[in-house]
C-alpha positions as CSV (number, residue, x, y, z in Angstrom):
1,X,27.1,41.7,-15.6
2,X,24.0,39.6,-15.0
3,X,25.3,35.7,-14.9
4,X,21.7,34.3,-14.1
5,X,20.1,32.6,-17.3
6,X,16.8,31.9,-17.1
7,X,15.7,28.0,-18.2
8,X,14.7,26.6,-21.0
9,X,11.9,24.5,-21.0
10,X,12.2,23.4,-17.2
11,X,16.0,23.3,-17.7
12,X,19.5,25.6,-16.8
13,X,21.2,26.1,-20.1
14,X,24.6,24.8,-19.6
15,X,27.6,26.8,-17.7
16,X,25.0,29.1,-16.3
17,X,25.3,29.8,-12.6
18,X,21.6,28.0,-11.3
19,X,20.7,30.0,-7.8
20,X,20.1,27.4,-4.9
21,X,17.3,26.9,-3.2
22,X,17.0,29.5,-0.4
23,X,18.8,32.4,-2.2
24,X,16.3,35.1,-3.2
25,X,15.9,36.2,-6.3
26,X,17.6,39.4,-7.0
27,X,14.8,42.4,-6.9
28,X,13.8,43.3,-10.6
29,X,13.7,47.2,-11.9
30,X,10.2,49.4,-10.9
31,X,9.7,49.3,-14.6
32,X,10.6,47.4,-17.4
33,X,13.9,47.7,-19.3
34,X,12.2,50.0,-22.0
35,X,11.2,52.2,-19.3
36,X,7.4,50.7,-19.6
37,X,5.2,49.6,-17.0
38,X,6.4,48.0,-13.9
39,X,5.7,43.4,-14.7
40,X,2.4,42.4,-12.7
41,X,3.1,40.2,-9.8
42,X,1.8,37.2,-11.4
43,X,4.4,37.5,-14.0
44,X,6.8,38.0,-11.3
45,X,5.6,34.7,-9.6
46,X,5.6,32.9,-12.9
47,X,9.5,34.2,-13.6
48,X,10.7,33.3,-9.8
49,X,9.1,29.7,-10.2
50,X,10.6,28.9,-13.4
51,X,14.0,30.0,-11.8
52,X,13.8,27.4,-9.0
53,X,12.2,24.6,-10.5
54,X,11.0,22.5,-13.6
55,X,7.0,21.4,-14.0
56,X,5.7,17.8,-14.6
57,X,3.0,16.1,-14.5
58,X,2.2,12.8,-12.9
59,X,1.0,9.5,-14.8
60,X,-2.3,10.4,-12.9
61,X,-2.9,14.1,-14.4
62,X,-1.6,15.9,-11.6
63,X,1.2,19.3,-11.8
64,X,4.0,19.0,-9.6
65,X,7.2,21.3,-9.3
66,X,10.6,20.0,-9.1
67,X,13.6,22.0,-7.6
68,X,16.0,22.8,-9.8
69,X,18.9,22.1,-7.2
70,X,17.6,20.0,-4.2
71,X,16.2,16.6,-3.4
72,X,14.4,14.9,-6.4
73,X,11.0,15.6,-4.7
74,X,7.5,16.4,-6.3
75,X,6.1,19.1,-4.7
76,X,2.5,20.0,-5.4
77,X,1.5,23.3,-7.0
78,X,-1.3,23.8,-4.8
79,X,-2.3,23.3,-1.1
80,X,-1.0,23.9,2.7
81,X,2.6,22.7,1.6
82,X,2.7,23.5,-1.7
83,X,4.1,25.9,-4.1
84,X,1.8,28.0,-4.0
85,X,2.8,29.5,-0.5
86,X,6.4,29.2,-0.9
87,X,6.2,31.1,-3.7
88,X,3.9,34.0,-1.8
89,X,6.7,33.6,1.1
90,X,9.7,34.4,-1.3
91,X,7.7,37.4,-2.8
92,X,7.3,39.1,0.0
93,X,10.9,38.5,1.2
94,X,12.1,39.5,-2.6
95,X,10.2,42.1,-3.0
96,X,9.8,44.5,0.0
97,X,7.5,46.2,0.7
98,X,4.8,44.0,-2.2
99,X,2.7,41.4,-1.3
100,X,1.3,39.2,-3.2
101,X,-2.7,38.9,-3.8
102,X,-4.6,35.4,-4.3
103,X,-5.5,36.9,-7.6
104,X,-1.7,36.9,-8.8
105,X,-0.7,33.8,-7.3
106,X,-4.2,32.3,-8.4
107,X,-3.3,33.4,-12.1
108,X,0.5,32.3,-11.3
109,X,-0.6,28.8,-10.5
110,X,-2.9,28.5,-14.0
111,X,0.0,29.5,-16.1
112,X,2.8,26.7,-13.7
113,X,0.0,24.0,-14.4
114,X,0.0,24.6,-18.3
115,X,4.0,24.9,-18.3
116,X,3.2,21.5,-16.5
117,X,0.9,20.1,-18.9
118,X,3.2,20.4,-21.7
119,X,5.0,18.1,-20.5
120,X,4.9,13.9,-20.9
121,X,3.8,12.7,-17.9
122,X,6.2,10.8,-15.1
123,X,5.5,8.6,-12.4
124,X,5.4,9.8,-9.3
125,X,5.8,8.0,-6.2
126,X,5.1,7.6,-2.6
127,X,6.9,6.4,-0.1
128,X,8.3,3.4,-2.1
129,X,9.4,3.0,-5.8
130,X,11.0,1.2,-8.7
131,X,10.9,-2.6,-9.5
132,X,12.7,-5.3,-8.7
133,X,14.3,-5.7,-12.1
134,X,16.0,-1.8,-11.8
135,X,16.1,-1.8,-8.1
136,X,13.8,-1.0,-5.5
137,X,13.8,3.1,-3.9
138,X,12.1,3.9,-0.5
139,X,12.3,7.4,0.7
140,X,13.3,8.6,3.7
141,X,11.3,11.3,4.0
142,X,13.9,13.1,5.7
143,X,13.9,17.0,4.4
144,X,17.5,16.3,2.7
145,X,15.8,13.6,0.5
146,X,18.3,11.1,1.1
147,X,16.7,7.6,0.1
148,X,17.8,3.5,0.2
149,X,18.2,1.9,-3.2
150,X,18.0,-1.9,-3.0
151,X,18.9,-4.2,-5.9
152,X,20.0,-7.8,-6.1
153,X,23.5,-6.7,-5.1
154,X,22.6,-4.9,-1.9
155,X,21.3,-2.0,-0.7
156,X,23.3,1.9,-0.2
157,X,21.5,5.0,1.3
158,X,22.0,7.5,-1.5
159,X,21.8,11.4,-1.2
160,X,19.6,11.7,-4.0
161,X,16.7,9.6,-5.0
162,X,17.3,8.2,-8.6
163,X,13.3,8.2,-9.0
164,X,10.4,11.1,-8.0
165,X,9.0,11.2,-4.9
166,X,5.8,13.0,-3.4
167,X,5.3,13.5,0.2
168,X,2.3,14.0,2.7
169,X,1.7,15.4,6.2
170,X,0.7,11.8,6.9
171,X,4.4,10.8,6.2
172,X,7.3,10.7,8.7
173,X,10.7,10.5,8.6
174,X,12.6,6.8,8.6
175,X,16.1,6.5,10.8
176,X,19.1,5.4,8.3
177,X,19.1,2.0,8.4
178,X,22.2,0.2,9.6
179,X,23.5,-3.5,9.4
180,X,24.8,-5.1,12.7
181,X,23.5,-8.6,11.7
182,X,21.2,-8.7,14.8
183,X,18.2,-6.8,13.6
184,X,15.6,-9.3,13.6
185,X,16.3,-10.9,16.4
186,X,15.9,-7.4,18.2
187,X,12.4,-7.3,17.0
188,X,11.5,-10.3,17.6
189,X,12.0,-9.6,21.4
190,X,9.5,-6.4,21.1
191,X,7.0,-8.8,19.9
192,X,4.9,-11.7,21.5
193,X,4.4,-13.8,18.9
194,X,6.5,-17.3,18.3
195,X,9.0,-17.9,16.0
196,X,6.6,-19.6,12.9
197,X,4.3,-16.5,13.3
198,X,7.4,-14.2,13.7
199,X,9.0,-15.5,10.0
200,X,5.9,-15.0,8.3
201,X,5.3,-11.5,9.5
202,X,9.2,-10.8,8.4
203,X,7.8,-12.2,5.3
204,X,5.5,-9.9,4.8
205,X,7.3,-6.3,5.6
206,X,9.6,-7.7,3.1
207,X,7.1,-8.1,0.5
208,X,5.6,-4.4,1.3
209,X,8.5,-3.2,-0.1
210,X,8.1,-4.2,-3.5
211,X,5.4,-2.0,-4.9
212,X,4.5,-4.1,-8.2
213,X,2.7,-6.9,-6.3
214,X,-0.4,-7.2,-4.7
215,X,-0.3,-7.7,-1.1
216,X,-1.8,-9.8,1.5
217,X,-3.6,-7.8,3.8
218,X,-2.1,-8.3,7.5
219,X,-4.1,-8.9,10.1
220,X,-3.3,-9.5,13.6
221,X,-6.1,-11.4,15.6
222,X,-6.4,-12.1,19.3
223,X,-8.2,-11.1,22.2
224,X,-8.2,-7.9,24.4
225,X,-4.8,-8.0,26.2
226,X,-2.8,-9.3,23.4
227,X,-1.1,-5.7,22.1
228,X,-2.8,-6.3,18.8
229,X,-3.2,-2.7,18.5
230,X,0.8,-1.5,19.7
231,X,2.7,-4.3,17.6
232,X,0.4,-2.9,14.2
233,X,1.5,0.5,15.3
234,X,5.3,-0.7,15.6
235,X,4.7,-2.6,12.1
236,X,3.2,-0.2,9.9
237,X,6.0,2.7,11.2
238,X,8.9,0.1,10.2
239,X,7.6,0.3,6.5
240,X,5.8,3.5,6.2
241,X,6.2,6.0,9.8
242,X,3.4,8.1,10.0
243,X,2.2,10.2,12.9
244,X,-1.1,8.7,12.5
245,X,0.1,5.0,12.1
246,X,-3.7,3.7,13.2
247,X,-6.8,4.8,11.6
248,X,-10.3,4.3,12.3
249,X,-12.8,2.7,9.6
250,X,-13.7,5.2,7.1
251,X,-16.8,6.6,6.8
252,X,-17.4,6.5,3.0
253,X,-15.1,5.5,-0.3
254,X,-14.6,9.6,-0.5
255,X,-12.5,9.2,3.3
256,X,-11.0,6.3,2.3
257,X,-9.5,7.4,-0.5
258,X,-8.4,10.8,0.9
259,X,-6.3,8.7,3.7
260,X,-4.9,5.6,1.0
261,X,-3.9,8.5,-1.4
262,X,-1.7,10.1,1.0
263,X,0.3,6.9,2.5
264,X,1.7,3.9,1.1
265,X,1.1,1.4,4.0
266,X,-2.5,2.1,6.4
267,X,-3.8,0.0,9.4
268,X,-7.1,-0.2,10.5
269,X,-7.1,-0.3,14.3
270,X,-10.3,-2.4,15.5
271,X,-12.3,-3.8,13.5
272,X,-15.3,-6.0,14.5
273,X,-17.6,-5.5,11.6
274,X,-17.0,-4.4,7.6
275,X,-19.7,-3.2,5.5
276,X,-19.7,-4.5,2.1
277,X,-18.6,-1.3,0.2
278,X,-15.6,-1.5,2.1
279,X,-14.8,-5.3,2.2
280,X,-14.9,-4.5,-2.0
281,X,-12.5,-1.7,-1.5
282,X,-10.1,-2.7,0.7
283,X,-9.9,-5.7,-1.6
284,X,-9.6,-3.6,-4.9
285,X,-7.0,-1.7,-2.9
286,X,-4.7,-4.5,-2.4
287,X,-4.6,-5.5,-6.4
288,X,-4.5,-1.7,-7.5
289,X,-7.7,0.6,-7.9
290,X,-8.9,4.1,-8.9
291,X,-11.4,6.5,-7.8
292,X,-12.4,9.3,-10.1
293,X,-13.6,12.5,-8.3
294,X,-14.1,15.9,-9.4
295,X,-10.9,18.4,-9.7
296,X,-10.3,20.8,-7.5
297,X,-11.5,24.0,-8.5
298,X,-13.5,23.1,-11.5
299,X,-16.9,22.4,-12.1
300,X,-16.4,19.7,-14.8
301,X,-12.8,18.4,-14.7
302,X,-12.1,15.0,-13.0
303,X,-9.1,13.3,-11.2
304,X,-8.0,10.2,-10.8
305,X,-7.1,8.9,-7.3
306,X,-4.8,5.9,-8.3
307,X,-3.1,3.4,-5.9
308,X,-2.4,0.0,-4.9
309,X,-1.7,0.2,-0.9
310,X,0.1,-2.2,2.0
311,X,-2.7,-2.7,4.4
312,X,-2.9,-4.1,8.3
313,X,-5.9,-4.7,10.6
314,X,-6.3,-6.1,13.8
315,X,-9.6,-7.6,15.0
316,X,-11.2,-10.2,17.4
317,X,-13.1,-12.2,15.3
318,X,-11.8,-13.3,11.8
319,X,-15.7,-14.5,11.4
320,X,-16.3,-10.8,10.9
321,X,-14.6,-10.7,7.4
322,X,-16.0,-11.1,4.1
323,X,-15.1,-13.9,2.0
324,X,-13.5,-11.6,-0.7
325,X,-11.0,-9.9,1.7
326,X,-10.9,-13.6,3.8
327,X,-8.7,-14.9,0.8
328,X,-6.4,-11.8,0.5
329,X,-5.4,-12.0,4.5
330,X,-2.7,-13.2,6.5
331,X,-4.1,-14.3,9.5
332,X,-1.3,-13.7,12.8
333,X,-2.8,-15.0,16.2
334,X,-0.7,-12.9,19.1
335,X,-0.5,-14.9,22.2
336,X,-1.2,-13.5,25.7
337,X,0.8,-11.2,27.4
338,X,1.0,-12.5,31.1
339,X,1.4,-9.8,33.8
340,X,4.5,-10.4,34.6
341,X,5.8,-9.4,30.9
342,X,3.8,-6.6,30.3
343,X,5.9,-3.3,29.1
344,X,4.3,0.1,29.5
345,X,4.0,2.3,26.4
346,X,6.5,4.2,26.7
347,X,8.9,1.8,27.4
348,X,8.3,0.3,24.0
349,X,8.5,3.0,22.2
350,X,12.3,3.8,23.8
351,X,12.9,-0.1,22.8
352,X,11.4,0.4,19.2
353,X,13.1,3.5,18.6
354,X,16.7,1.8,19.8
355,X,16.0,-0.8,17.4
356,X,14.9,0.3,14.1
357,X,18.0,1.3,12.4
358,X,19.2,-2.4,12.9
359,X,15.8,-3.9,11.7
360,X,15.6,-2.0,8.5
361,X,19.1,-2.8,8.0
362,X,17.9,-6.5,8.1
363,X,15.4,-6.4,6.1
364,X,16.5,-4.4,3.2
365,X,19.2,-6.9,3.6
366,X,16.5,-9.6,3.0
367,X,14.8,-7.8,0.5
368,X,18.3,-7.3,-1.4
369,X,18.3,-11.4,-1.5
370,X,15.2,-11.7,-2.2
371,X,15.2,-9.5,-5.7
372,X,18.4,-11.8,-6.6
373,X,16.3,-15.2,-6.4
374,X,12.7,-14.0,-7.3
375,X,13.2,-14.1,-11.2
376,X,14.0,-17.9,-10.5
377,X,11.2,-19.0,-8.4
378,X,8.1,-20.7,-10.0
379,X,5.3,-22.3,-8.2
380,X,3.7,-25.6,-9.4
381,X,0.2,-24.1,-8.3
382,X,-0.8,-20.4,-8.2
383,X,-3.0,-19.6,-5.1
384,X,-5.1,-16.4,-5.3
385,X,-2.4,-14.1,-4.1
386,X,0.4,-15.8,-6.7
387,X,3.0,-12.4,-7.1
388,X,2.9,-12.7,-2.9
389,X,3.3,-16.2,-2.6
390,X,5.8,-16.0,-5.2
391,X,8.0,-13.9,-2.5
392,X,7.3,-15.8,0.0
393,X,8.6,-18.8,-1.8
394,X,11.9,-16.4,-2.1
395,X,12.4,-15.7,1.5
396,X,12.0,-19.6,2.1
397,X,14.5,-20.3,0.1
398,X,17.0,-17.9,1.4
399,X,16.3,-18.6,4.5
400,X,15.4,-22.0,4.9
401,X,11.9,-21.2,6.5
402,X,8.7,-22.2,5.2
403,X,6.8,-19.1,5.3
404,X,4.8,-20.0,2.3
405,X,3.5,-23.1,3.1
406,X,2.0,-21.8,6.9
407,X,0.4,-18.9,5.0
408,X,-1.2,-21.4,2.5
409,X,-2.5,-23.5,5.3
410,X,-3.5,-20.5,7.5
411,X,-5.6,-19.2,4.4
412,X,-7.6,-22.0,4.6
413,X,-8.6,-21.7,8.4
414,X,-9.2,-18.1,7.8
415,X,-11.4,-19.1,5.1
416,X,-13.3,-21.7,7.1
417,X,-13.6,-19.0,9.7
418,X,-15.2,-16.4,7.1
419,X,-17.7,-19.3,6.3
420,X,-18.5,-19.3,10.2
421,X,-19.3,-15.8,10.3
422,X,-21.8,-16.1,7.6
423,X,-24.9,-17.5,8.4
424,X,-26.0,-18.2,4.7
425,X,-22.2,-19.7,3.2
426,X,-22.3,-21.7,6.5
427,X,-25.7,-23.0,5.6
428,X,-24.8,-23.8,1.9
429,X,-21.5,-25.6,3.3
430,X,-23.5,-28.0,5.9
431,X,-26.0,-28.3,2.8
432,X,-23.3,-29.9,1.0
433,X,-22.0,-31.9,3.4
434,X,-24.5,-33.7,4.1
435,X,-25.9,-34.6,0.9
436,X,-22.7,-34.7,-1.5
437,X,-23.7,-33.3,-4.8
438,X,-26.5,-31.1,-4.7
439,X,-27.9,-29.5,-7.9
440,X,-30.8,-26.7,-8.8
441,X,-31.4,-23.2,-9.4
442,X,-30.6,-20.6,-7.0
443,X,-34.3,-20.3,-6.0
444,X,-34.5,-24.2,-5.3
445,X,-31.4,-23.9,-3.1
446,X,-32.8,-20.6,-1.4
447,X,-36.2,-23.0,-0.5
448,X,-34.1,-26.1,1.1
449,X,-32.2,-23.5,3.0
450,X,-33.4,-24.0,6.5
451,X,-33.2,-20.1,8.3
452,X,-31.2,-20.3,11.5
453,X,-33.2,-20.6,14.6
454,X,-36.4,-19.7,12.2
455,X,-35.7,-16.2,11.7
456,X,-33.7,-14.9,8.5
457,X,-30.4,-13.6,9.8
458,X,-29.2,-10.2,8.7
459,X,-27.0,-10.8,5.1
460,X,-29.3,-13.2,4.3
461,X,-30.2,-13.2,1.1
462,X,-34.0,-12.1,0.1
463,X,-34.6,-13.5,-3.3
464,X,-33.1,-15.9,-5.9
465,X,-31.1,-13.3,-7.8
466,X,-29.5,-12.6,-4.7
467,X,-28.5,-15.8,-3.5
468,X,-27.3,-16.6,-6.8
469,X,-24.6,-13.6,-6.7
470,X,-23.5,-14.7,-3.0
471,X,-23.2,-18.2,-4.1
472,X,-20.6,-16.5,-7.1
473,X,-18.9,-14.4,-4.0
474,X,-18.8,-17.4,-1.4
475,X,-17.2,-19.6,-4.4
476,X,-13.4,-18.9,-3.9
477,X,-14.2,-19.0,0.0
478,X,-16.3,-22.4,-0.7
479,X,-13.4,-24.0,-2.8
480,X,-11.1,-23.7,0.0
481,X,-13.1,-25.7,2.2
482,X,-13.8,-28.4,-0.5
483,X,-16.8,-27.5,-1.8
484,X,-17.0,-26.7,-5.5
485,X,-19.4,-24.2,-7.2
486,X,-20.3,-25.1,-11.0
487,X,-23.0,-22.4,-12.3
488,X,-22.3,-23.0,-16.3
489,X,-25.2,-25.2,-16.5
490,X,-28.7,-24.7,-17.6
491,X,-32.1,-26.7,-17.1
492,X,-33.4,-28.4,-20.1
493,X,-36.5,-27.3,-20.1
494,X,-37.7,-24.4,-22.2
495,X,-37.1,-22.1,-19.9
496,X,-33.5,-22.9,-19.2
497,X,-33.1,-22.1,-15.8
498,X,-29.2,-21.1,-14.6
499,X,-28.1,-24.3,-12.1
500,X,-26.0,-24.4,-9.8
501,X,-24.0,-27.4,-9.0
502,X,-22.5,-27.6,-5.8
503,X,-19.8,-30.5,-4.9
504,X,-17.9,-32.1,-2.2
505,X,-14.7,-32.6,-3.5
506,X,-12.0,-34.7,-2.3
507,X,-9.2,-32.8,0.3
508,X,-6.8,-34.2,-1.9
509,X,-8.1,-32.3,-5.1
510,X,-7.8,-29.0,-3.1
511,X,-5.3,-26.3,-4.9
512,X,-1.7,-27.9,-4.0
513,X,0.6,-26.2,-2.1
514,X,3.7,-24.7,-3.2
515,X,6.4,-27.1,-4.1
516,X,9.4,-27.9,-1.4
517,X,11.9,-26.0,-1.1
518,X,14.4,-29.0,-3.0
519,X,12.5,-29.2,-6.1
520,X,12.6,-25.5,-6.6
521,X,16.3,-24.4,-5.7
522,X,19.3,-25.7,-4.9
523,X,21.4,-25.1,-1.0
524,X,21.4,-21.6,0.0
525,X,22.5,-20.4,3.3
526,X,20.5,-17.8,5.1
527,X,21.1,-14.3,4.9
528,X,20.7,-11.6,7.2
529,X,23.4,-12.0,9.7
530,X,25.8,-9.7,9.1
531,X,26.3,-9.8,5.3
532,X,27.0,-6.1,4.1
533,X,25.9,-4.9,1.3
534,X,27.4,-1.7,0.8
C-alpha cells in the first residue's frame, strides 16, 4: 500500500508520511496506471518537486522553493545552486538509466514558477531579518539552518529560523556565538584603535543588525600602515562572513547591484576617488533603493533588485568624498601600528577566529539591550541619520558611553573635510565668511567666484544652472559648517530671477546635539559582562 500523499497546494495533507530530504523518490511505472503512455520527464520533474517542497514568491517578484522538511531556507528555482540542478541530479539517481534534457527541466521550471506565482508574496531575507518589535533573526548560514533570534529578553540560537532566508555564494558560515562576558574586550585587543573610537565602532556592528534603519556608512581613515584594510576585513566578517569580505569599486550601477544584491553587509577596500553616480548610489543604498533590470530570460519582463545594505570603506583622504555620502559616514581614524606591534596575517586571522564566538556572544548581548530601551529613547534634535542616532543614544544609555555625541561631533569634521576636497563648496564657504550675508543669483555668485590658482578646477561648475544644483547638494554639507543656504527667494524684477541667500550663522544655532544621557533615561548599569540570556 502506497502511504505517500502528494501535497496540496505546497502543503502535506495531515498524517501522511512526508519523505525527507535526501530519500529518492520511489521510481514510477514505464506507463501510466491505465496502461497509456509512459509521463514526460518534465511531468516527472514537476511531481518530484512538489513532493519535496512548497513555491513562493518574494515581496520583490522572484520564485523560490521551500523544502518541505529542512531548514526554512529560500532556494532559487534557477541558477548554479538552484533547483533546477538538484532536481536534474535526483532524476538521474531516481530514474536509472533517464536523463533529463534542458527542454524538460526548462519546461519543469515554467510550470514551479507559476505554482509560485499563485501564491501571495513573502519576504525574503538575507543574512539578517525581522524587527526589533518581533525580534531580530540573523542566519547562520550554516547548511543545518540553525539561526540567532534576538529580542528584548535575550538572544537563543534556534534550529530553525522562524523567518525565510535566501543565501548566496558570497555568504559564509558564522561560528555559534557564545557568552563568556569578555568578548569585547577580546576584540578590542585585535584592534588598534582607542577606547572612544573602539565604542563607537561597537556601536555600529550593533546597529548593522537591525535591518529597518538606515545606516551610517563606516569608514575607516588613516594612512598606509595603519591596517585600515585587515580591521574592515575582520569587521565586515563579524556581521556578514563572506569569502570575498573586500571588494573593489564597481564599475557601473549594473556591478554594483549584482554584488549589494547578494550580501547584506559590503566594504569597499581603497578608495581615493568616487565618481558621482556612485556617491548617489552608495547613498540611496544606505536609506533603501531599487534597480529595475530586465528578467532573466525574457525579452520584455523586468525585476526589481531591492535592498538597503551595511556598508564600510576605508580611504586616505576623507576630502575625497562627496558631500551627500560625507553626512551619511562615520568617520574612524586608526592610529599607527609601530614595528614593534605589528602581527602578521596569519597570526590575526588564528586570533580573530579564537575570538568570534565570544564577540558575537557580546554583541547580540548588546543588541538584546538595546531592542529593550529603543522604543523609549527620543532625541530633542534629529540629525540626518535620526533611526541611527536613535541607537546610538540606546547603546549610551546602556552602557554609559557617549557614542552618540562623538559621532555628532565627528560628522561635522568629516563635513568640513568634504568642503576641503571641493574646490567650488570651499570657495562658496570662504565667500561667506568673509562677507557675512551674501545674496544673488546663481550666475552672480558663479562671477564673484575667484577660480583657484586661475584655472577652473575639475567639478567646477560651467554655467549658472549648474552651480545652482551644487549649491542645493553642498547645502546639508554647508549647514554643518555654519553656513546657511536660502534659495526660496526671487528678484523683484520682471524677470524674477531664483536668489540664493547664503548666511553665516551663529555656532550656537547649529542642529543641537542629542540630549544627556540624564534627561533621557534614568541609572542603568552596563550590560555585556557576563549577563546570559538564554
Amino acid at each position: 500500500m502506497n502511504t505517500h500523499t502528494k501535497p496540496v497546494n505546497g502543503h502535506t495533507h495531515p498524517g501522511a508520511k512526508r519523505p525527507t530530504a535526501d530519500a529518492p523518490t520511489p521510481p514510477r511505472a514505464a506507463h501510466g496506471d491505465d496502461g497509456g503512455k509512459k509521463p514526460s520527464a518534465a511531468s516527472r520533474l514537476v511531481a518530484m518537486a512538489r513532493e519535496r517542497y512548497t513555491f513562493v514568491m518574494s515581496t520583490d517578484g522572484r520564485p523560490y522553493a521551500v523544502a518541505i522538511d529542512g531548514p526554512n531556507l529560500a532556494l532559487p528555482l534557477r541558477g548554479k545552486a538552484g533547483l533546477r540542478q538538484r532536481l536534474a541530479r535526483r532524476f538521474a539517481d531516481t530514474f536509472e538509466g533517464e536523463v533529463a534534457s534542458q527542454s524538460a527541466l526548462a519546461d519543469a521550471m515554467t510550470v514551479l514558477e507559476g505554482i509560485a506565482e499563485g501564491t501571495d508574496p513573502v519576504p525574503v531575507f538575507l543574512r539578517v531579518g525581522g524587527d526589533t518589535t518581533d525580534g531580530i533573526v540573523v542566519d547562520l548560514g550554516t547548511a543545518d539552518g540553525r539561526a540567532v533570534t534576538v529580542s528584548a529578553g535575550g538572544w537563543h540560537v534556534v534550529d530553525r529560523s522562524p523567518v525565510l532566508f535566501r543565501r548566496s555564494g558570497a555568504m559564509a558560515p558564522m561560528p555559534t556565538p557564545v557568552l563568556d562576558g569578555d568578548g569585547l574586550a577580546k576584540l578590542h585587543t585585535l584592534l588598534n584603535m582607542d577606547e572612544q573610537t573602539f565604542r563607537q565602532l561597537v556601536a555600529w556592528l550593533v546597529a548593522a543588525w537591525i535591518p529597518s534603519i538606515p545606516h551610517a556608512v563606516l569608514t575607516f581613515k588613516g594612512e598606509q600602515g595603519t591596517g585600515k584594510s585587515k580591521t574592515a576585513e575582520m569587521v565586515v566578517n563579524l556581521i556578514d562572513p563572506s569569502p570575498a569580505s573586500k571588494r573593489s569599486q564597481p564599475r557601473d550601477i549594473k556591478a554594483w547591484a549584482a554584488q549589494a544584491f547578494n550580501s547584506w553587509a559590503l566594504c569597499l577596500d581603497n578608495i581615493s576617488t568616487i565618481p558621482p553616480w556612485l556617491s548617489d548610489t552608495l547613498c540611496k543604498a544606505v536609506t533603501g533603493d531599487g534597480i529595475v533590470d530586465r528578467a532573466l530570460y525574457t525579452d520584455d519582463d523586468v525585476v526589481v533588485l531591492s535592498f538597503r545594505r551595511v556598508l564600510a570603506m576605508t580611504t586616505i583622504d576623507a576630502g575625497a568624498l562627496a558631500g551627500d555620502l560625507a553626512e551619511r559616514l562615520l568617520m574612524l581614524d586608526l592610529q599607527l601600528i609601530s614595528e614593534d606591534r605589528r602581527r602578521t596575517e596569519e597570526e590575526l586571522d588564528a586570533a580573530f577566529a579564537s575570538v568570534r564566538p565570544s564577540v558575537l556572544g557580546a554583541l547580540f548581548d548588546l543588541l538584546a539591550a538595546v531592542i529593550a530601551v529603543l522604543p523609549g529613547v527620543r532625541l530633542d534634535s534629529m540629525p540626518r541619520m535620526a533611526d541611527f542616532a536613535r541607537v546610538l543614544a540606546a547603546i549610551d544609555q546602556v552602557q554609559e558611553w557617549h557614542t552618540l555625541d562623538d559621532y555628532l561631533a565627528a560628522s561635522a569634521t568629516v563635513a568640513g573635510d568634504a568642503l576641503e576636497g571641493d574646490p567650488f563648496g570651499a570657495a562658496v564657504a570662504n565667500l561667506v565668511d568673509e562677507v557675512g550675508t551674501w545674496r544673488g543669483t546663481a550666475a552672480q555668485l558663479l562671477e564673484q567666484l575667484p577660480l583657484p590658482g586661475g584655472i577652473r578646477p575639475q567639478g567646477w561648475p560651467k554655467d549658472a544652472t549648474r552651480a545652482g544644483g551644487r549649491i542645493k547638494r553642498l547645502a546639508p554639507l554647508l549647514r554643518s559648517i555654519g553656513v546657511a543656504v536660502d534659495d526660496t527667494q526671487r528678484s523683484q524684477d520682471r524677470h524674477r530671477h531664483k536668489l540664493l541667500i547664503l548666511t553665516r550663522t551663529d555656532p550656537e544655532d547649529a542642529p543641537a546635539s542629542a540630549p544627556s544621557q540624564s534627561e533621557l533615561w534614568p541609572e542603568v548599569a552596563p550590560i555585556g559582562r557576563g549577563n546570559d540570556p538564554t
